[in-house]
C-alpha positions as CSV (number, residue, x, y, z in Angstrom):
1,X,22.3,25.8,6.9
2,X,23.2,22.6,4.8
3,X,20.6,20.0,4.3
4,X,22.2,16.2,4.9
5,X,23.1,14.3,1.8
6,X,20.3,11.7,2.5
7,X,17.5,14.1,3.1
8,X,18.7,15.7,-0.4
9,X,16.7,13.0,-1.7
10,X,13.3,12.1,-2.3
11,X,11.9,9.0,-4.0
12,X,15.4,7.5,-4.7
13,X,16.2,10.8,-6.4
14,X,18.1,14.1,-5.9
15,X,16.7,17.2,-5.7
16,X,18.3,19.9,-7.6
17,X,18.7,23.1,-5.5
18,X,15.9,25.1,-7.1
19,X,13.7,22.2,-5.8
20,X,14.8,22.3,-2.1
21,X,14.7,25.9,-2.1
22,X,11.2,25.6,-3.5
23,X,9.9,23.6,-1.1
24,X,11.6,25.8,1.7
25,X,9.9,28.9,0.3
26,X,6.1,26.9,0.1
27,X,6.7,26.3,3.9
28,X,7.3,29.5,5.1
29,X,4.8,31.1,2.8
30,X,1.7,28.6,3.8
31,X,1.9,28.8,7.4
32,X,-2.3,28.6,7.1
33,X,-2.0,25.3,5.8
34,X,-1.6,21.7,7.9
35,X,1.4,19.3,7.0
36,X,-1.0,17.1,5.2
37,X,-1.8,20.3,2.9
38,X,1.7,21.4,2.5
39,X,2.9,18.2,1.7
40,X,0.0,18.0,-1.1
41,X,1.6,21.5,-2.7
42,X,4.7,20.5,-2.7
43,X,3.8,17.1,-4.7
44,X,1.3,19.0,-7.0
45,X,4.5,21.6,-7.7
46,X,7.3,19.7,-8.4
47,X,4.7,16.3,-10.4
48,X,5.3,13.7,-7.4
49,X,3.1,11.3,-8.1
50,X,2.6,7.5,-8.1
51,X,2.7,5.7,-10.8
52,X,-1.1,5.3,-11.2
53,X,-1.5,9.3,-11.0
54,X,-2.0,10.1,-7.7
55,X,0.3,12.3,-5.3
56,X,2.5,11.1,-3.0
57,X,1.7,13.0,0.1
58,X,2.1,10.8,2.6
59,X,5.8,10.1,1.9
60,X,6.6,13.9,1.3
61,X,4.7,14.5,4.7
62,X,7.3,12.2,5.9
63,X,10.2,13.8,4.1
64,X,9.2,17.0,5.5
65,X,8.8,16.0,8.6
66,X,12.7,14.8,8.9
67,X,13.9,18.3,7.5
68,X,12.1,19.7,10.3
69,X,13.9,16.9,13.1
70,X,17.5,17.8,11.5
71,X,15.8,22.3,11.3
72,X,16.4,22.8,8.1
73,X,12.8,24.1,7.7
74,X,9.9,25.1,10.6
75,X,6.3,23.0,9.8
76,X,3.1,24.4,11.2
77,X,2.1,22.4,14.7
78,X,0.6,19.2,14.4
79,X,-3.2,19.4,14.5
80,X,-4.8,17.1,17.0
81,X,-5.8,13.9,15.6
82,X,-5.0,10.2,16.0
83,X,-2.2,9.5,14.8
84,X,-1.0,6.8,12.0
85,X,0.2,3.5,13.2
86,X,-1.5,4.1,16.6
87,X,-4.2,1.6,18.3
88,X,-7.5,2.7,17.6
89,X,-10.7,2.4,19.0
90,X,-12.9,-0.1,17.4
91,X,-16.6,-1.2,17.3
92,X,-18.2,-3.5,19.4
93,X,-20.7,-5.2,17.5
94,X,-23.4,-8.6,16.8
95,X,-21.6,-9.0,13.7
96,X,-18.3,-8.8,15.4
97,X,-19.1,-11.4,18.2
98,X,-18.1,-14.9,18.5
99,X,-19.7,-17.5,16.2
100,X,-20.3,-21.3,16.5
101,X,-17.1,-23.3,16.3
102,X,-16.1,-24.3,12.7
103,X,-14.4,-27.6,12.2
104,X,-13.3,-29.6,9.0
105,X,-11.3,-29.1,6.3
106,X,-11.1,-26.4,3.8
107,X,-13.1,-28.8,0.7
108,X,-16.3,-28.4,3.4
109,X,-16.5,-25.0,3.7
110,X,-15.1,-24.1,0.1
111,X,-15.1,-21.8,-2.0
112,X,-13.3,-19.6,0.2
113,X,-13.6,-16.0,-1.6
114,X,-11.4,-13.3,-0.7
115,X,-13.6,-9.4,-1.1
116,X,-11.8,-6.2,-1.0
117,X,-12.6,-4.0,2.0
118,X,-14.5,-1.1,-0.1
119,X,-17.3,0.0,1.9
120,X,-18.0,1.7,5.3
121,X,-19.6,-1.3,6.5
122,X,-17.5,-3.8,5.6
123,X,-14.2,-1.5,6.8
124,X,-16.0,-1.7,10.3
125,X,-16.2,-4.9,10.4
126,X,-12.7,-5.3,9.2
127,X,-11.2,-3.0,12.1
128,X,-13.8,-4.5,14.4
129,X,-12.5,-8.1,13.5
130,X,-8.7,-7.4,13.8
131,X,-9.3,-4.8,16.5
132,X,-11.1,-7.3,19.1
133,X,-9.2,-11.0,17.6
134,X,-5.9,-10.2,16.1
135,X,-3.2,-10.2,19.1
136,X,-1.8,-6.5,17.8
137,X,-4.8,-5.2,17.7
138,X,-6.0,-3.0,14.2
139,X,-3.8,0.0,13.7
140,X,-3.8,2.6,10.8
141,X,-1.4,1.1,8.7
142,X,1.4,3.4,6.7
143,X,1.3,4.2,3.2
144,X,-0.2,2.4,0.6
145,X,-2.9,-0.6,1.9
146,X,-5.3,-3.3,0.5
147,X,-7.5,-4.9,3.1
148,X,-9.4,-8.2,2.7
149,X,-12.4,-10.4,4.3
150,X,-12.4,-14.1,4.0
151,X,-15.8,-15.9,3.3
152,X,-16.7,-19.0,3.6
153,X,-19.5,-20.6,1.2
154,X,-20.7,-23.2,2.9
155,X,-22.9,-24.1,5.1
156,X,-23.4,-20.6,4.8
157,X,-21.7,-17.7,3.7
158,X,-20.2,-16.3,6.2
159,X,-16.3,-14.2,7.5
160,X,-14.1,-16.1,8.9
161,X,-10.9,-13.7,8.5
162,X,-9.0,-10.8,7.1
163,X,-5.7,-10.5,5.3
164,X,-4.1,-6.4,5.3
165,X,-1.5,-5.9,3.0
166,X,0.5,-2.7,3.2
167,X,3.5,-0.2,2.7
168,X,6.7,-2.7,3.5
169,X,9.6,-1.7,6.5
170,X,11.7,1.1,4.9
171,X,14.7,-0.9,5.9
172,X,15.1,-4.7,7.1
173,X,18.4,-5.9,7.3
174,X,18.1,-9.5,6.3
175,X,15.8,-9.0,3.6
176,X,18.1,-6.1,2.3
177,X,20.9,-8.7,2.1
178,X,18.6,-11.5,0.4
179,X,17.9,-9.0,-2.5
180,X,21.3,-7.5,-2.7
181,X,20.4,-3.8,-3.4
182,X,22.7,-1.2,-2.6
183,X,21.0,1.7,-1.2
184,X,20.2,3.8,-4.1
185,X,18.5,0.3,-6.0
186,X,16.7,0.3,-2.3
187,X,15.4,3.4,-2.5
188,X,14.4,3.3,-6.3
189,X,12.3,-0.3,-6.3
190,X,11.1,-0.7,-2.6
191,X,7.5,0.3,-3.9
192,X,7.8,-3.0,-5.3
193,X,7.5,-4.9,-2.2
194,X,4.3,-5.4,-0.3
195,X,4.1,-6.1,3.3
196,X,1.8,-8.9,4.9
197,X,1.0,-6.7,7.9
198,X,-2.3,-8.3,9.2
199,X,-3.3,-12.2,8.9
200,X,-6.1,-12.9,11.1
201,X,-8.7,-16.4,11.2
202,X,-11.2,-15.9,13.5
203,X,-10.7,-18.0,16.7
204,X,-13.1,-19.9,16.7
205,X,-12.7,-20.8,12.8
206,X,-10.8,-24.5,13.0
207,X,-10.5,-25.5,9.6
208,X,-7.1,-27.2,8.2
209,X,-5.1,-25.8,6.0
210,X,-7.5,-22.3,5.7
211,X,-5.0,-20.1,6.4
212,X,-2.6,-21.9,3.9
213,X,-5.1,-21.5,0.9
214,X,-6.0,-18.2,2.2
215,X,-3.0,-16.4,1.5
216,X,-2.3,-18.5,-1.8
217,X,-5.4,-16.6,-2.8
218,X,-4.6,-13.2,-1.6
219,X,-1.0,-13.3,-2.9
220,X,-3.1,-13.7,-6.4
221,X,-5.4,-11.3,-5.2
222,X,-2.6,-9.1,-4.2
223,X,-0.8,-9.2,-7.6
224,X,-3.9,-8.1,-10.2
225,X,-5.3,-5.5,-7.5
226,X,-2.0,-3.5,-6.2
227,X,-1.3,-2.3,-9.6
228,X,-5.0,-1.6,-10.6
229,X,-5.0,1.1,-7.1
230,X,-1.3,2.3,-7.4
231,X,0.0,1.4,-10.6
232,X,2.6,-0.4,-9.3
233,X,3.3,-4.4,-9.9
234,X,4.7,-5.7,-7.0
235,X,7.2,-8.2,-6.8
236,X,7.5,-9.7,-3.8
237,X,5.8,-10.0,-0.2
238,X,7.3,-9.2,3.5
239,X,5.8,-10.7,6.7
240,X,7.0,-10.5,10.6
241,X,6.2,-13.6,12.7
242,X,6.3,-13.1,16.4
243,X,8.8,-16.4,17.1
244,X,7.7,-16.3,20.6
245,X,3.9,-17.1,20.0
246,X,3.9,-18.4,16.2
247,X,6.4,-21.0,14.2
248,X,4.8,-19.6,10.9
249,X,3.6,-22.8,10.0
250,X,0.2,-21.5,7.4
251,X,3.2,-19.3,5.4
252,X,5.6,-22.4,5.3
253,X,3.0,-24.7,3.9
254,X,2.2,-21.6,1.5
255,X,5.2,-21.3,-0.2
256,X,7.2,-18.2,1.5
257,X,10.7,-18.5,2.6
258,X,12.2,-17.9,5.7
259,X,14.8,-15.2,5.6
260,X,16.1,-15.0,9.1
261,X,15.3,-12.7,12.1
262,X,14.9,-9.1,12.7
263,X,16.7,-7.0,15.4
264,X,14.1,-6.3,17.2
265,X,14.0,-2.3,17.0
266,X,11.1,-1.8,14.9
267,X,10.3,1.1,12.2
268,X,10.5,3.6,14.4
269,X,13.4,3.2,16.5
270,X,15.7,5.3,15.3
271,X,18.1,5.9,18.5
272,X,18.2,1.5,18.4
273,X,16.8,1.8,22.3
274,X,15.3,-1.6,21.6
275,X,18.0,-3.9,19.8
276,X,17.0,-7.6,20.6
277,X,13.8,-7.2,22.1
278,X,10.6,-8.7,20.1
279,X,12.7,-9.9,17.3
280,X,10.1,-11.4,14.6
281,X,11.1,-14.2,12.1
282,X,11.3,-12.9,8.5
283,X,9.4,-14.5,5.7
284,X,9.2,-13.2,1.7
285,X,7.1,-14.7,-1.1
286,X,8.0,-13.7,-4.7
287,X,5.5,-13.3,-6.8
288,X,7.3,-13.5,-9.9
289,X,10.2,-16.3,-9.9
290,X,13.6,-13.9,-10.4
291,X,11.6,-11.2,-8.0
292,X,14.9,-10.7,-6.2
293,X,16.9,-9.9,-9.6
294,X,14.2,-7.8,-10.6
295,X,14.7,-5.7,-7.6
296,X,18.1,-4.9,-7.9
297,X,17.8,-3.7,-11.3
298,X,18.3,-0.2,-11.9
């Protein structure tokens, strides 16, 4: 059975035939073992690994997961659990509930402080935030992720929103064309783009220009703390805009460029079912100034 020419590949490289067969063979000799747990082998065997060290099993879970769709290898069932990108569940909480309107401008509240999302308390309240505020709701996000909280100093400390970053859209047309990478270049240097996948501040927060300075501040954030977790600089930020319910005013007034307009099929539609519906306005910010050079480098 031949294996298609673009599932030869994995991380914008291509396997040599002692590779493929190698991962065939450690699938049909650890049926015992769940995808997650195969996909870890097969990293740990043939040194795929981030740049920062660590494996790249969610990507090879992927891969392997697409030789299975074309049956060019059998994986073990899928264990029950929730799966990635779904809606979750999320806590209903005091902390979580509405708080007393805040009105001004940013200089009365300030400093605004942006704190990683490191503990189990504060990732509650993060999913509890974007899960019961944010109109998509809080979703597992794919791939690599950094999440935020936004604080407010004055007149008390106190949240007023969370930024997500996360792995970028494995293709997008019009930002494909902006860079000008051919599909190999794609491949090689899309770990150096960064997706804006979550921007919420809090409804009843009312302050002018926050959301502006917010993501000034977390594209700063974003550029010293990607690489410290995955060893990876990035080089330029993605966003979606619903058109239909936002003009993207806070990412205008913070620098990013508009791009154009997806077509509406999302990540996963592979079979393009959905062409045209929920199209979302495209906006990139480069974090250094010749980002889109950079990126079709070799």
């Amino acid at each position: 059975m031949e294996l298609q020419e673009s599932l030869g590949c994995f991380g914008g490289r291509r396997l040599a035939p002692q590779e493929l067969a190698l991962v065939r063979g450690v699938v049909a000799s650890c049926g015992g073992l769940s995808r997650a747990e195969l996909a870890q082998t097969v990293c740990e065997l043939l040194g795929w690994r981030r740049p920062n060290g660590s494996l790249r099993g969610l990507e090879c879970r992927r891969w392997l997961e697409q030789l299975e769709a074309c049956g060019w290898l059998e994986l073990p069932a899928k264990r029950p659990r929730r799966p990635v990108g779904r809606p979750t569940r999320v806590p209903v909480s005091e902390r979580g509930a509405p708080g007393a309107v805040l009105e001004g401008t940013v200089r009365e509240f300030a400093p605004v402080v942006l704190e990683a999302v490191e503990k189990p308390a504060e990732q509650a309240l993060f999913r509890e935030l974007v899960g019961r505020y944010h109109y998509l709701g809080f979703r597992l996000p794919y791939g690599a992720q950094l999440r935020y909280l936004v604080w407010v100093s004055q007149p008390r400390r106190q949240v007023v929103g969370c930024v997500q970053f996360s792995s970028p859209a494995w293709r997008l047309a019009v930002r494909d064309r902006w860079i000008g990478w051919d599909e190999a270049t794609r491949r090689r240097n899309l770990q150096r783009v960064v997706a804006n996948s979550r921007l919420l501040i809090l409804p009843w927060v009312r302050v002018a220009n926050l959301a502006s300075r917010v993501l000034a501040q977390a594209a700063r954030r974003l550029a010293v703390d990607w690489p410290a977790r995955y060893g990876v600089a990035p080089l330029l930020v993605e966003t979606l805009v619903d058109a239909e319910r936002f003009r993207g005013t806070c990412y205008r007034a913070a620098n990013w460029q508009v791009l154009g307009s997806t077509s509406g099929r999302g990540r996963m539609d592979r079979e393009h079912r959905r062409h045209g519906l929920a199209c979302k306005t495209v906006l990139v910010y480069a974090l250094v100034p010749d980002a889109a050079q950079r990126l079709r480098q070799s």
